[in-house]
DRENPA-3360 file (N, C-alpha, C; in nm, 2 decimals, always signed):
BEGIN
1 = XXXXXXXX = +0.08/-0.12/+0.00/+0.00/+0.00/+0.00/+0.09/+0.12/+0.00 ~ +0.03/+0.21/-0.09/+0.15/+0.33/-0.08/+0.13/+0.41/+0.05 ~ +0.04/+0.43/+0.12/+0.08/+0.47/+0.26/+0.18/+0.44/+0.32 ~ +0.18/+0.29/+0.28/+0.28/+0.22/+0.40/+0.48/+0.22/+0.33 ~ +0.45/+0.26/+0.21/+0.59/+0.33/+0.14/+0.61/+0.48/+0.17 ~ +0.48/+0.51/+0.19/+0.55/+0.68/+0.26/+0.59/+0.70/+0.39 ~ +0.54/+0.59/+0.50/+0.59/+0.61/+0.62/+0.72/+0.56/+0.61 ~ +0.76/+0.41/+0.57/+0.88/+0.38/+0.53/+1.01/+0.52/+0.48;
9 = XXXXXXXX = +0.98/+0.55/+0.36/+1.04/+0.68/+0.33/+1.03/+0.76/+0.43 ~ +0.95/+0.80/+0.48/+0.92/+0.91/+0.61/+1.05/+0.87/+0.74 ~ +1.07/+0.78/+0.77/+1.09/+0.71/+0.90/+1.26/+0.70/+0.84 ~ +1.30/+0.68/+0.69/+1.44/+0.69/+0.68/+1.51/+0.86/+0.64 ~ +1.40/+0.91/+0.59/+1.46/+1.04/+0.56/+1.42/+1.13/+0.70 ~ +1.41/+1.12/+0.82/+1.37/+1.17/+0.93/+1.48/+1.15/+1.03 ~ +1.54/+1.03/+0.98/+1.68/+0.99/+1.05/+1.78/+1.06/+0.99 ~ +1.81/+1.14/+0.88/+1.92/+1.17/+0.84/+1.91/+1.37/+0.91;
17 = XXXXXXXX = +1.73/+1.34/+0.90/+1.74/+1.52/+0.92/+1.76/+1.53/+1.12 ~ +1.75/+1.44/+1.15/+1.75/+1.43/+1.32/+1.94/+1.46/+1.36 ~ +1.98/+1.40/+1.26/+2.14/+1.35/+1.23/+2.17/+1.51/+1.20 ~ +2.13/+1.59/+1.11/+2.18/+1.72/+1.07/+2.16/+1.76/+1.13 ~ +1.98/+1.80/+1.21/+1.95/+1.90/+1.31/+1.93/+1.81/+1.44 ~ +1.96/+1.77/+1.52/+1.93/+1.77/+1.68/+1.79/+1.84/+1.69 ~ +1.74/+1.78/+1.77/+1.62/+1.79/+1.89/+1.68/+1.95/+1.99 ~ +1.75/+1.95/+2.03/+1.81/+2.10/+2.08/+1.83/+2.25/+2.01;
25 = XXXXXXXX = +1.88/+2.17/+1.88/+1.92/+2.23/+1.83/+1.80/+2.36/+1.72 ~ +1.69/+2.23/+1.74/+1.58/+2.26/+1.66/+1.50/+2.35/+1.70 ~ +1.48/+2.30/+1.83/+1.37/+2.39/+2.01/+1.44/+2.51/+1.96 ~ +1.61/+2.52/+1.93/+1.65/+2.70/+1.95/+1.61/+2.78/+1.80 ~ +1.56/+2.73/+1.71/+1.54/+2.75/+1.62/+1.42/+2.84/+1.61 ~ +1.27/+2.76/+1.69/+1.15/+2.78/+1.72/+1.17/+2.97/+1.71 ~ +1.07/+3.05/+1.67/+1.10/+3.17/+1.66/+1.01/+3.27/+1.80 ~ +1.05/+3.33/+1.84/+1.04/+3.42/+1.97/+0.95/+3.51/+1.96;
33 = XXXXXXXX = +0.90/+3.52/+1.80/+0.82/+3.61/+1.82/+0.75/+3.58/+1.71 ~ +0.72/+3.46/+1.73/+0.60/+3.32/+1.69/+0.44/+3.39/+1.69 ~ +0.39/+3.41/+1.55/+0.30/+3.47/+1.54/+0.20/+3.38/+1.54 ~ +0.10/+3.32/+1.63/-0.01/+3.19/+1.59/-0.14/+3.27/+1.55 ~ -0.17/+3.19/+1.47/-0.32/+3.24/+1.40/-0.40/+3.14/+1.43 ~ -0.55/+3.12/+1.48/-0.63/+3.02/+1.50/-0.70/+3.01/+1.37 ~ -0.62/+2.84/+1.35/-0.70/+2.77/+1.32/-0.86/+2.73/+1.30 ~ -0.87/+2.71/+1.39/-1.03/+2.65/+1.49/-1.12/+2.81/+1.40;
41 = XXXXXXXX = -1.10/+2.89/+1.47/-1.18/+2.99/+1.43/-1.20/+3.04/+1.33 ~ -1.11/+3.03/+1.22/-1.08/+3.05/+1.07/-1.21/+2.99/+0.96 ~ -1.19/+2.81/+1.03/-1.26/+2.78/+1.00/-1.38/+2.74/+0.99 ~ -1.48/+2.78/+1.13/-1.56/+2.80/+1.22/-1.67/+2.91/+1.18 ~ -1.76/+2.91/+1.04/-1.81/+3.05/+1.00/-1.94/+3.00/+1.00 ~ -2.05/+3.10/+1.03/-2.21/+3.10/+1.09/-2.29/+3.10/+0.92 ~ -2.22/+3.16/+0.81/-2.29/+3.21/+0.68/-2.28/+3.08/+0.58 ~ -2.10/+3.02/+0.58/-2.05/+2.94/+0.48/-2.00/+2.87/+0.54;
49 = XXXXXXXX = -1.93/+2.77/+0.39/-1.87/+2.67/+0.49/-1.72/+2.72/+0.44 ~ -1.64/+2.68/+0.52/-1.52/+2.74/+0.50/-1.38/+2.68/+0.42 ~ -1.34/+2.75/+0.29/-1.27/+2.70/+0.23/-1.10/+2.70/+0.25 ~ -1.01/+2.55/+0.30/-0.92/+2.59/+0.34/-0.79/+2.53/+0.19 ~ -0.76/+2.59/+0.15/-0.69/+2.59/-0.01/-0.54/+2.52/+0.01 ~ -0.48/+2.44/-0.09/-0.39/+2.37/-0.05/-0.30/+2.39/-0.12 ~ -0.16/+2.47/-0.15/-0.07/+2.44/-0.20/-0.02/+2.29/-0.23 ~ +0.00/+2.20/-0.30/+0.05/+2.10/-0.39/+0.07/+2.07/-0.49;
57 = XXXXXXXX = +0.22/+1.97/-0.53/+0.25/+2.00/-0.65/+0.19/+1.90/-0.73 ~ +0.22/+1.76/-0.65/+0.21/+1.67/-0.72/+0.17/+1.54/-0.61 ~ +0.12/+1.43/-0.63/+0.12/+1.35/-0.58/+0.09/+1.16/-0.59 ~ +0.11/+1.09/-0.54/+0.18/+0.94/-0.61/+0.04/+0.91/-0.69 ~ -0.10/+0.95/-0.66/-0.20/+0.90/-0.77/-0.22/+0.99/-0.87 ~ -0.16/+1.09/-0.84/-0.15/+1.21/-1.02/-0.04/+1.25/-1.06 ~ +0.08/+1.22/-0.99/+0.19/+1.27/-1.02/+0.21/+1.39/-1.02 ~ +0.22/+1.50/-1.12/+0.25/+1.57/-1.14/+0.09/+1.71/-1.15;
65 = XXXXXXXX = +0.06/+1.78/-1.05/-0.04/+1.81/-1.05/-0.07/+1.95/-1.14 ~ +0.05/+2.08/-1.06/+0.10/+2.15/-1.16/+0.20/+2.18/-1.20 ~ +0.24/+2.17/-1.34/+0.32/+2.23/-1.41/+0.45/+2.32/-1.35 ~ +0.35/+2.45/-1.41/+0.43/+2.59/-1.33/+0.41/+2.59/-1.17 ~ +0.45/+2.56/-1.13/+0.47/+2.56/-0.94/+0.52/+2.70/-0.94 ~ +0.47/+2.76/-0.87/+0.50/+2.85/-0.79/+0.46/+2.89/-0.63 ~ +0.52/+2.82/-0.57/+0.43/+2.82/-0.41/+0.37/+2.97/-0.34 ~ +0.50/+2.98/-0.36/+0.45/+3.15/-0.33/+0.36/+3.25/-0.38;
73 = XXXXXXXX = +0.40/+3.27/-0.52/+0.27/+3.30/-0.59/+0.15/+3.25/-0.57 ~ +0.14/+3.11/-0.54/-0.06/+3.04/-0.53/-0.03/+3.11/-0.41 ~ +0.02/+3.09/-0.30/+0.01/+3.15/-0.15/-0.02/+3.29/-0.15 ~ -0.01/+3.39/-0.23/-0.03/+3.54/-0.27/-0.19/+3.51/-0.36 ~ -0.17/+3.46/-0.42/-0.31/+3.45/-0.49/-0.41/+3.40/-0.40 ~ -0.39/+3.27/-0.32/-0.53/+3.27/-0.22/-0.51/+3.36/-0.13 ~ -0.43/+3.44/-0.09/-0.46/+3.53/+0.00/-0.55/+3.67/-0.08 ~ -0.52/+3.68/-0.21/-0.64/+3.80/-0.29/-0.71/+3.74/-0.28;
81 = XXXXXXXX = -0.78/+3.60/-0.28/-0.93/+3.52/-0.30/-0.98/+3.50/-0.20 ~ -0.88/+3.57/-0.06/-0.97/+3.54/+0.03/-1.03/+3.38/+0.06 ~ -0.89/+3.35/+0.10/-0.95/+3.17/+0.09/-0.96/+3.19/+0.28 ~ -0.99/+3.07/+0.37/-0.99/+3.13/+0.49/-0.87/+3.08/+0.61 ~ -0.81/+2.95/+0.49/-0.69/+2.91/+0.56/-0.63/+2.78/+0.42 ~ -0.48/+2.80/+0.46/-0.45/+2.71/+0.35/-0.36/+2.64/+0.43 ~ -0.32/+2.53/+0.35/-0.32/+2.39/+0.38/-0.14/+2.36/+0.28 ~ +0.00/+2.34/+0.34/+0.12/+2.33/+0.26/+0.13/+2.22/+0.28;
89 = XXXXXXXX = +0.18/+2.08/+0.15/+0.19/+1.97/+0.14/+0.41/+2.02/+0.18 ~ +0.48/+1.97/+0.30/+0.59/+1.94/+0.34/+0.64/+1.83/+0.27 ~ +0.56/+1.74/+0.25/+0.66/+1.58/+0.24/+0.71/+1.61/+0.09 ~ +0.89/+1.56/+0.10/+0.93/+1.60/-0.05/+0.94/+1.51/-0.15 ~ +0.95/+1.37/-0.13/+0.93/+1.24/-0.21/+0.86/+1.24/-0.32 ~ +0.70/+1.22/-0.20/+0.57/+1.16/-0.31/+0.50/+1.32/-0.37 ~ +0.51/+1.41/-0.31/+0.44/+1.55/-0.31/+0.55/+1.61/-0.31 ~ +0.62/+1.63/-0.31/+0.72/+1.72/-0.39/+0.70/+1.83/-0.30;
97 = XXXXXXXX = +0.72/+1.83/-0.22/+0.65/+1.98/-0.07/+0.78/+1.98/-0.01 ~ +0.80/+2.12/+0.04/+0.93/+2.17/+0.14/+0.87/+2.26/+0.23 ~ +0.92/+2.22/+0.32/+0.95/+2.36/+0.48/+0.95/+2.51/+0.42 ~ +1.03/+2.51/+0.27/+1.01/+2.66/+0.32/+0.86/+2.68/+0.25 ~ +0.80/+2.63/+0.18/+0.70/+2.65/+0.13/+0.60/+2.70/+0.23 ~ +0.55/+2.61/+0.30/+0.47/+2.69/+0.40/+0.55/+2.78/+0.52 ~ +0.66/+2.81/+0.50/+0.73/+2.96/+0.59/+0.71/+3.11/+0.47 ~ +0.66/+3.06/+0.36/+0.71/+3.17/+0.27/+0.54/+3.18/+0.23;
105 = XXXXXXXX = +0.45/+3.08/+0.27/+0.31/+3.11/+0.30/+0.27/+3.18/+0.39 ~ +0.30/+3.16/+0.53/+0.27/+3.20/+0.67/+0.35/+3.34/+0.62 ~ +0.45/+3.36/+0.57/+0.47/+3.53/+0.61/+0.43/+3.63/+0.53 ~ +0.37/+3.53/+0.39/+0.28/+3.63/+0.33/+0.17/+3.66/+0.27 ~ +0.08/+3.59/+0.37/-0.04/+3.59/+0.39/-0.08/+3.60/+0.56 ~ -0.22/+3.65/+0.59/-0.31/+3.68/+0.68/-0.35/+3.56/+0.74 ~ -0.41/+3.43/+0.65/-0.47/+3.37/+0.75/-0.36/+3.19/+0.79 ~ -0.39/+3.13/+0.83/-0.39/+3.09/+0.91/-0.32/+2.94/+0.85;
113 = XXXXXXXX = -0.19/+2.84/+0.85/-0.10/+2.77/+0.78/-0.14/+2.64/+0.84 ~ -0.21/+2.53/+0.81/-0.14/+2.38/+0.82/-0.06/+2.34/+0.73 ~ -0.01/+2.25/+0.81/+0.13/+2.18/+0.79/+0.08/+2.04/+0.80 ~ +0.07/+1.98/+0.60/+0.03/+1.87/+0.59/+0.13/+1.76/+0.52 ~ +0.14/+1.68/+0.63/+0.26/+1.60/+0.60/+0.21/+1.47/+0.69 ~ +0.30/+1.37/+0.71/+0.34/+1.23/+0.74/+0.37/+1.22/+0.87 ~ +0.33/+1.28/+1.00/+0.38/+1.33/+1.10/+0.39/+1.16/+1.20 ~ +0.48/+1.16/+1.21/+0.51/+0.98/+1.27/+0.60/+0.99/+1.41;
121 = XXXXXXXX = +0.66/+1.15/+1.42/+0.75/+1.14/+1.53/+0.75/+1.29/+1.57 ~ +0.78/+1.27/+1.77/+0.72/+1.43/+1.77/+0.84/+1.55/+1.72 ~ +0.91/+1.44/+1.68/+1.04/+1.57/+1.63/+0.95/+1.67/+1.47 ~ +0.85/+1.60/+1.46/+0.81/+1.71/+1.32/+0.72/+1.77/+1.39 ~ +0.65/+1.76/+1.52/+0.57/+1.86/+1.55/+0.66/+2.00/+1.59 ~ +0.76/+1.96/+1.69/+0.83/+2.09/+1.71/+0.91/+2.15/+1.58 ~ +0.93/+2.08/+1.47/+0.95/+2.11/+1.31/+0.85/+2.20/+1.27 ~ +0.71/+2.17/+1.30/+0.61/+2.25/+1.24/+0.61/+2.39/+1.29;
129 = XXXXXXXX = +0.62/+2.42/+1.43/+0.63/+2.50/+1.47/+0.76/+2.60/+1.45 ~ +0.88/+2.53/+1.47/+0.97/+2.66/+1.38/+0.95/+2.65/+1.25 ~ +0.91/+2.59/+1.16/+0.85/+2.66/+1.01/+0.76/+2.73/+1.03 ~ +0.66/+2.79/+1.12/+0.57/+2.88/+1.17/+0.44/+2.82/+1.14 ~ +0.41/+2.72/+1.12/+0.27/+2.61/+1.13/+0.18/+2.69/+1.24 ~ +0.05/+2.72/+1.22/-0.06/+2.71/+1.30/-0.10/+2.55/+1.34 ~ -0.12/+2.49/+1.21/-0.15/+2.37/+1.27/-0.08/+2.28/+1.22 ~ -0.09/+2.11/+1.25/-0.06/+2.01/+1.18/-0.14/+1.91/+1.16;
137 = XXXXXXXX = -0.14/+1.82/+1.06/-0.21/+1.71/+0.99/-0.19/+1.59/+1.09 ~ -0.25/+1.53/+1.13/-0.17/+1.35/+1.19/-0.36/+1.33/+1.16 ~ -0.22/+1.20/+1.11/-0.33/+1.09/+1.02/-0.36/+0.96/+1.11 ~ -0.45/+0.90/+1.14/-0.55/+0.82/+1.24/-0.44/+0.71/+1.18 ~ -0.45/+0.69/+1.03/-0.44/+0.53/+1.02/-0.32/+0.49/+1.03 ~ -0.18/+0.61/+1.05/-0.04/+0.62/+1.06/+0.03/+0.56/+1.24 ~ -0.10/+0.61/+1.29/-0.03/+0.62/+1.42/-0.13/+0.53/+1.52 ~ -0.08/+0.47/+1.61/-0.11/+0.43/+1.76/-0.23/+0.53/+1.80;
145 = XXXXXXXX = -0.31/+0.48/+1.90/-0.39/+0.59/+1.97/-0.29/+0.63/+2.09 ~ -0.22/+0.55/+2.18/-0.11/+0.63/+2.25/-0.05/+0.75/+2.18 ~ +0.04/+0.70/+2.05/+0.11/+0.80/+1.97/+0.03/+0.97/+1.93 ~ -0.10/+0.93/+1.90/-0.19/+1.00/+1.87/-0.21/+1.09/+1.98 ~ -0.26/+1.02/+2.11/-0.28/+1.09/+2.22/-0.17/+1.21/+2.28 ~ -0.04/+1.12/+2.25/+0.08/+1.18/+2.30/+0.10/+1.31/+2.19 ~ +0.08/+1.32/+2.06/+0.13/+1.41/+1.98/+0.01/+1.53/+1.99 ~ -0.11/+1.50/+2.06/-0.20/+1.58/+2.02/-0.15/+1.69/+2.15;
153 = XXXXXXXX = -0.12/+1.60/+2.26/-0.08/+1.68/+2.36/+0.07/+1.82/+2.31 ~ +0.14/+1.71/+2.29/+0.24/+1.81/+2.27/+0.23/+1.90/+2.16 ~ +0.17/+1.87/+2.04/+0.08/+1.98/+1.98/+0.04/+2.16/+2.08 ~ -0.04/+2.08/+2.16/-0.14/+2.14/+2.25/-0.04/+2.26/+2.35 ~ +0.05/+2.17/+2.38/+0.16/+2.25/+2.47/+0.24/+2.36/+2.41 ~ +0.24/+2.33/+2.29/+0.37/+2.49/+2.18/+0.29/+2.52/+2.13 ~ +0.13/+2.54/+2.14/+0.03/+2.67/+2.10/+0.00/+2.60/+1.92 ~ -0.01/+2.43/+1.90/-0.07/+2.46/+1.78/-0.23/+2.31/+1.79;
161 = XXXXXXXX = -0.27/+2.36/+1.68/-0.37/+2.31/+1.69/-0.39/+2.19/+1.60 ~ -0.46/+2.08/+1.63/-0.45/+1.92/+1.51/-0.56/+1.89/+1.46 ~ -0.57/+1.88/+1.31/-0.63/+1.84/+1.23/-0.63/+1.68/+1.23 ~ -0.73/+1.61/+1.29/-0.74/+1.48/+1.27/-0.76/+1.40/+1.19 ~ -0.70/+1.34/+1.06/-0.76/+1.26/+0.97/-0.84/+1.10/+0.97 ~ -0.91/+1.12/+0.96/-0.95/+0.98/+0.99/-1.05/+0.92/+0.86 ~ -1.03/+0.77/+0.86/-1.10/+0.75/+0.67/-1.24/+0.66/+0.71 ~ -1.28/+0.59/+0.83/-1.36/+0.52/+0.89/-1.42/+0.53/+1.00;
169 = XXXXXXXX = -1.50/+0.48/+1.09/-1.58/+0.50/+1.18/-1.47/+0.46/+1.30 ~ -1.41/+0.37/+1.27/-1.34/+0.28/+1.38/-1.23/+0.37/+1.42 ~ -1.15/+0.48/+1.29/-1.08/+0.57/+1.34/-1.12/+0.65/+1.42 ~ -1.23/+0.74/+1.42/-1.29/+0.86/+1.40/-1.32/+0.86/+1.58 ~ -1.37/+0.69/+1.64/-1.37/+0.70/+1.74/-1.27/+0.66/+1.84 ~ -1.15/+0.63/+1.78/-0.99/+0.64/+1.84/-0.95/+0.79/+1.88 ~ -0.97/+0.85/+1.75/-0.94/+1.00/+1.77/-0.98/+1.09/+1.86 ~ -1.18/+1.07/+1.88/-1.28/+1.12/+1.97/-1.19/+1.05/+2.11;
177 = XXXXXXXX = -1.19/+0.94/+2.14/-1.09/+0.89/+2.24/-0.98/+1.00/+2.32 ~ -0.87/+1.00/+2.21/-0.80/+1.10/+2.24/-0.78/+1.22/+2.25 ~ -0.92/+1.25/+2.20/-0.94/+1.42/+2.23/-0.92/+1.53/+2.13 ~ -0.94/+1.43/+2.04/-0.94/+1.55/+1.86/-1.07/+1.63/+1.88 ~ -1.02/+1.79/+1.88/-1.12/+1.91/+1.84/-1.17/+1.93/+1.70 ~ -1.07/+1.87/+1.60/-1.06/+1.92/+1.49/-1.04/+1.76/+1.43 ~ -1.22/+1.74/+1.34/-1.20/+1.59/+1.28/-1.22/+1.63/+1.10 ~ -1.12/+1.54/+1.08/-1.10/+1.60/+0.90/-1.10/+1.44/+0.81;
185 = XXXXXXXX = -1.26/+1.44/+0.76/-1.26/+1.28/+0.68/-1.22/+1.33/+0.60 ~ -1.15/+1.19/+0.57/-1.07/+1.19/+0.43/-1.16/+1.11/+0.31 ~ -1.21/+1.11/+0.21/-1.30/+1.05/+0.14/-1.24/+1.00/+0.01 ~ -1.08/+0.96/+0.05/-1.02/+0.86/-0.09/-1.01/+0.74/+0.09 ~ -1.01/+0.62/-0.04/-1.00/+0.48/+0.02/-0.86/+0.45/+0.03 ~ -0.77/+0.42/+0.12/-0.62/+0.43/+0.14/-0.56/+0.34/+0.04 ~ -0.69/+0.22/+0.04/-0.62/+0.10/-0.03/-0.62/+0.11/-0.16 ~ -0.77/+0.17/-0.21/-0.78/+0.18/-0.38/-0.76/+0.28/-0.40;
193 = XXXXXXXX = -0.72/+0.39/-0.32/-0.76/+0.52/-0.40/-0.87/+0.60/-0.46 ~ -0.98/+0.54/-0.44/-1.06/+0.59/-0.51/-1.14/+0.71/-0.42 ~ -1.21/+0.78/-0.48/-1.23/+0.87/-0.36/-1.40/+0.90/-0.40 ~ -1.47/+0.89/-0.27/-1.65/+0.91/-0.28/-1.65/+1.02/-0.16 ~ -1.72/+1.13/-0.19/-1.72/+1.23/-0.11/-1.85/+1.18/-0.02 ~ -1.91/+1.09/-0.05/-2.05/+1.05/+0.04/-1.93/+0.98/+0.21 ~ -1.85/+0.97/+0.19/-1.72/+0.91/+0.32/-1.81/+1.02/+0.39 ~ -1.79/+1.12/+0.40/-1.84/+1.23/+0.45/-1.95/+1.21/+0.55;
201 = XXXXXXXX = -2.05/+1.15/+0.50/-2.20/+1.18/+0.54/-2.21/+1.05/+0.58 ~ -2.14/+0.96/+0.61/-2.14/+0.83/+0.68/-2.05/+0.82/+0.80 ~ -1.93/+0.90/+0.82/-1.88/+0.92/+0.92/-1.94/+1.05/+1.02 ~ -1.99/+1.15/+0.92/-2.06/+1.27/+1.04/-2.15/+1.22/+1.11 ~ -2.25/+1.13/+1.07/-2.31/+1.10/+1.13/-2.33/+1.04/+1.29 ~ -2.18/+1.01/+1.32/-2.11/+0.98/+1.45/-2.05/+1.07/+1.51 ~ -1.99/+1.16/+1.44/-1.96/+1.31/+1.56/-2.05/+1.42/+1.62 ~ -2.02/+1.41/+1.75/-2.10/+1.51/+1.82/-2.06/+1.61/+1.79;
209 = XXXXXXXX = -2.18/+1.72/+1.76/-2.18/+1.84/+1.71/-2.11/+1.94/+1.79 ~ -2.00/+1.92/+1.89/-1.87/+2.05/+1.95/-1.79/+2.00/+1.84 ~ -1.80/+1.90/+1.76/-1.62/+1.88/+1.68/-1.65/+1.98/+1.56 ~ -1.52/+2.04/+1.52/-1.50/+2.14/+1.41/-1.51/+1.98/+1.32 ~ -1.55/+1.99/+1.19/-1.57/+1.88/+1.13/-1.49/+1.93/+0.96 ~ -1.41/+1.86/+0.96/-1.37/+1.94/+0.77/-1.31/+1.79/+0.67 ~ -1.39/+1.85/+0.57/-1.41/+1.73/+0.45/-1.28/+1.73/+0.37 ~ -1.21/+1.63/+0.34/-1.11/+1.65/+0.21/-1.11/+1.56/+0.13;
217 = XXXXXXXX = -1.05/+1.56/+0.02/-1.04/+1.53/-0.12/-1.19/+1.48/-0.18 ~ -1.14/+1.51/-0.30/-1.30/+1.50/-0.40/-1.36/+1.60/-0.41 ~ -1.36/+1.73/-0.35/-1.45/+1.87/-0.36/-1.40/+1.91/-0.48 ~ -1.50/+1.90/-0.56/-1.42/+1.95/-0.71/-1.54/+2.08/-0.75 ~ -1.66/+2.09/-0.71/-1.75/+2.14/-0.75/-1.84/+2.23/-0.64 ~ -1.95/+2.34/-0.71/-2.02/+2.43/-0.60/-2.11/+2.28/-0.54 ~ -2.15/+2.23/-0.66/-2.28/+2.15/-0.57/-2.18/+2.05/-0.44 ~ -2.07/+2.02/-0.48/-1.99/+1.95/-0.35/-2.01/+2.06/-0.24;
225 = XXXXXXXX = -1.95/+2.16/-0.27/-1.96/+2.25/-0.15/-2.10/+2.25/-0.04 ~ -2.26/+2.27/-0.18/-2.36/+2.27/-0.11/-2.39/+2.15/-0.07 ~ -2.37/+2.03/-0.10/-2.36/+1.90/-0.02/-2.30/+1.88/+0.11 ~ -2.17/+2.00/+0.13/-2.09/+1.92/+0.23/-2.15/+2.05/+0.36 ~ -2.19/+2.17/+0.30/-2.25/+2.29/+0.38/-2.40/+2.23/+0.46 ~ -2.45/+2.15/+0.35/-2.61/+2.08/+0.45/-2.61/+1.98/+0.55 ~ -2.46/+1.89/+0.49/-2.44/+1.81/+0.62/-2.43/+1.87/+0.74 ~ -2.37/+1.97/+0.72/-2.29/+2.04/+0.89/-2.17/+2.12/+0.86;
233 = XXXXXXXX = -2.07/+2.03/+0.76/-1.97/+2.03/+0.73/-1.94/+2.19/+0.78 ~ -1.78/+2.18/+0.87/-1.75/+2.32/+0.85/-1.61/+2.39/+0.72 ~ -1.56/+2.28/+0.70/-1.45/+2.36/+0.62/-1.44/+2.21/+0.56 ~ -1.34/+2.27/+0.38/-1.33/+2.18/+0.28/-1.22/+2.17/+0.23 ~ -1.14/+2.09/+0.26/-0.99/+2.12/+0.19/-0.97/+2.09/+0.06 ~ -0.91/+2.18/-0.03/-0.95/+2.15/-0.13/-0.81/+2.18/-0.22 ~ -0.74/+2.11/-0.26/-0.63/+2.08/-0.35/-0.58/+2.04/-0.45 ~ -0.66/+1.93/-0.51/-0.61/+1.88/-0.66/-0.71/+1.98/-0.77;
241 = XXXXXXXX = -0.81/+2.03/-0.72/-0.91/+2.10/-0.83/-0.82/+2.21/-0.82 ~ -0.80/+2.28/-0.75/-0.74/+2.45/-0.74/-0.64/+2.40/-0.81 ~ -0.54/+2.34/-0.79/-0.45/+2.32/-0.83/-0.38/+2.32/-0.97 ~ -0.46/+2.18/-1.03/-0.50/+2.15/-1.17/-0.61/+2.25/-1.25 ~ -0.67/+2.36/-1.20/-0.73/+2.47/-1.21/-0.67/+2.56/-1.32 ~ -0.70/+2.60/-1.42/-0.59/+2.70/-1.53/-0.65/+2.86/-1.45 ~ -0.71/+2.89/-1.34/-0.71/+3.00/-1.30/-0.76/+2.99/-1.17 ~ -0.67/+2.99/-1.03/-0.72/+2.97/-0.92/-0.84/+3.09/-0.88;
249 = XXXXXXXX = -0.83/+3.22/-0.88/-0.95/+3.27/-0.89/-1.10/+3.24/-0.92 ~ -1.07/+3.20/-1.08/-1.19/+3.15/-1.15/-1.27/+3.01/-1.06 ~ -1.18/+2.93/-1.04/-1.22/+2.81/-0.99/-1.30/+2.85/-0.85 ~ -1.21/+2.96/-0.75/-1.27/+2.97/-0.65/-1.39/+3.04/-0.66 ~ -1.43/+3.10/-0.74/-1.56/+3.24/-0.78/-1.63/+3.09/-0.81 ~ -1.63/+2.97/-0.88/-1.72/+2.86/-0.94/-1.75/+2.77/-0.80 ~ -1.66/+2.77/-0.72/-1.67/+2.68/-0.61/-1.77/+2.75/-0.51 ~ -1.76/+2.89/-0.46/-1.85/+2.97/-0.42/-2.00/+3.02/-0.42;
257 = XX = -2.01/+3.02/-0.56/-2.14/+3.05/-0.64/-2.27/+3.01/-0.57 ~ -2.37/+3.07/-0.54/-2.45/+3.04/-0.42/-2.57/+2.97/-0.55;
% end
């Protein structure tokens, strides 16, 4: 399963960067005058549901997503479109993502940076935070519920906030377990890849209405939007459409459209 080649890759290229940078060395890194933006409330809106936009290049079921990459520039562009939070793919392998990408997001733009990546050990949480992360990704089906438990804390402790992924029912209440605020179904199937945005509306139906709730992959369209707005849904992560999009503006004015 390619998940289980990304943590693999994750887990050897983690060792080399531990080897460069130290755990000490990293903490002195963390910046002092660490600007946190909330998450939670970004995406938390009484009118809409809230769109959080994803820098990405590419990835192992499309390869190559766009062309002309320009991180920075899409990062300047959803900040004119008024997106309400965006979302940087880190892992550099299968996604082709770097650290500075979302540092060169977070400083120029307004709202509010996750940091979506392969998070397996807590040396990338205190990583996310000196790249200037609001929040981070940890994925249900990657990790332990201890591991889970323990990263959400230390999350909790350097002021950032976790996005919970989870793709089934049986995760969703590991996570509830551990004390996820923030539950984010994922609606591709890990094994086939295939992705049904109805994942959605079969796992909400289990979260109690305090969880910030947000949908990803497969929002390709307004009527997805007003499907995922009637459930409850509060925010939509949304990356391969914008992306593969020949004008992120345009796509966003089409995704919006009441």
């Amino acid at each position: 399963m390619i998940l289980d080649k990304i943590v693999k890759t994750k887990l050897e290229s983690l060792e080399q960067t531990k080897e460069l940078k130290p755990l000490d060395i990293l903490l002195s890194e963390i910046p002092t005058d660490y600007s946190h933006r909330s998450f939670s409330n970004a995406i938390v809106l009484k009118d809409r549901l809230a769109i959080i936009a994803e820098i990405k290049k590419a990835s192992p079921s499309k390869g190559i997503i766009k062309e002309n990459f320009d991180p920075l520039k899409i990062a300047v562009e959803y900040e004119k479109n008024k997106v309400d939070a965006i979302s940087v793919l880190t892992e550099t392998t299968y996604f082709l993502g770097n650290n500075q990408f979302l540092t060169d997001a977070k400083t120029n733009t307004t709202v509010p940076v996750l940091r979506k990546d392969f998070i397996i050990d807590s040396y990338q949480i205190y990583e996310a935070k000196a790249i200037n992360s609001d929040a981070i990704l940890l994925i249900m089906a990657i990790l332990t519920k201890e591991k889970l438990s323990a990263y959400i804390n230390i999350a909790t402790s350097i002021g950032l906030e976790c996005l919970v992924e989870v793709h089934d029912i049986g995760e969703l209440e590991v996570a509830l377990e551990c004390g996820a605020q923030i539950i984010g179904i994922n609606n591709r199937n890990l094994n086939t890849f295939e992705v049904n945005i109805m994942n959605t509306e079969i796992i909400m139906e289990k979260i109690p209405k305090d969880i910030i709730v947000v949908s990803e992959s497969g929002i390709k369209s307004n009527e997805d939007i007003k499907y995922l707005k009637d459930l409850g849904v509060n925010a939509a992560l949304i990356g391969e459409s914008l992306m593969a999009a020949s004008s992120i503006e345009k796509k966003l004015q089409e995704l919006r459209e009441l």
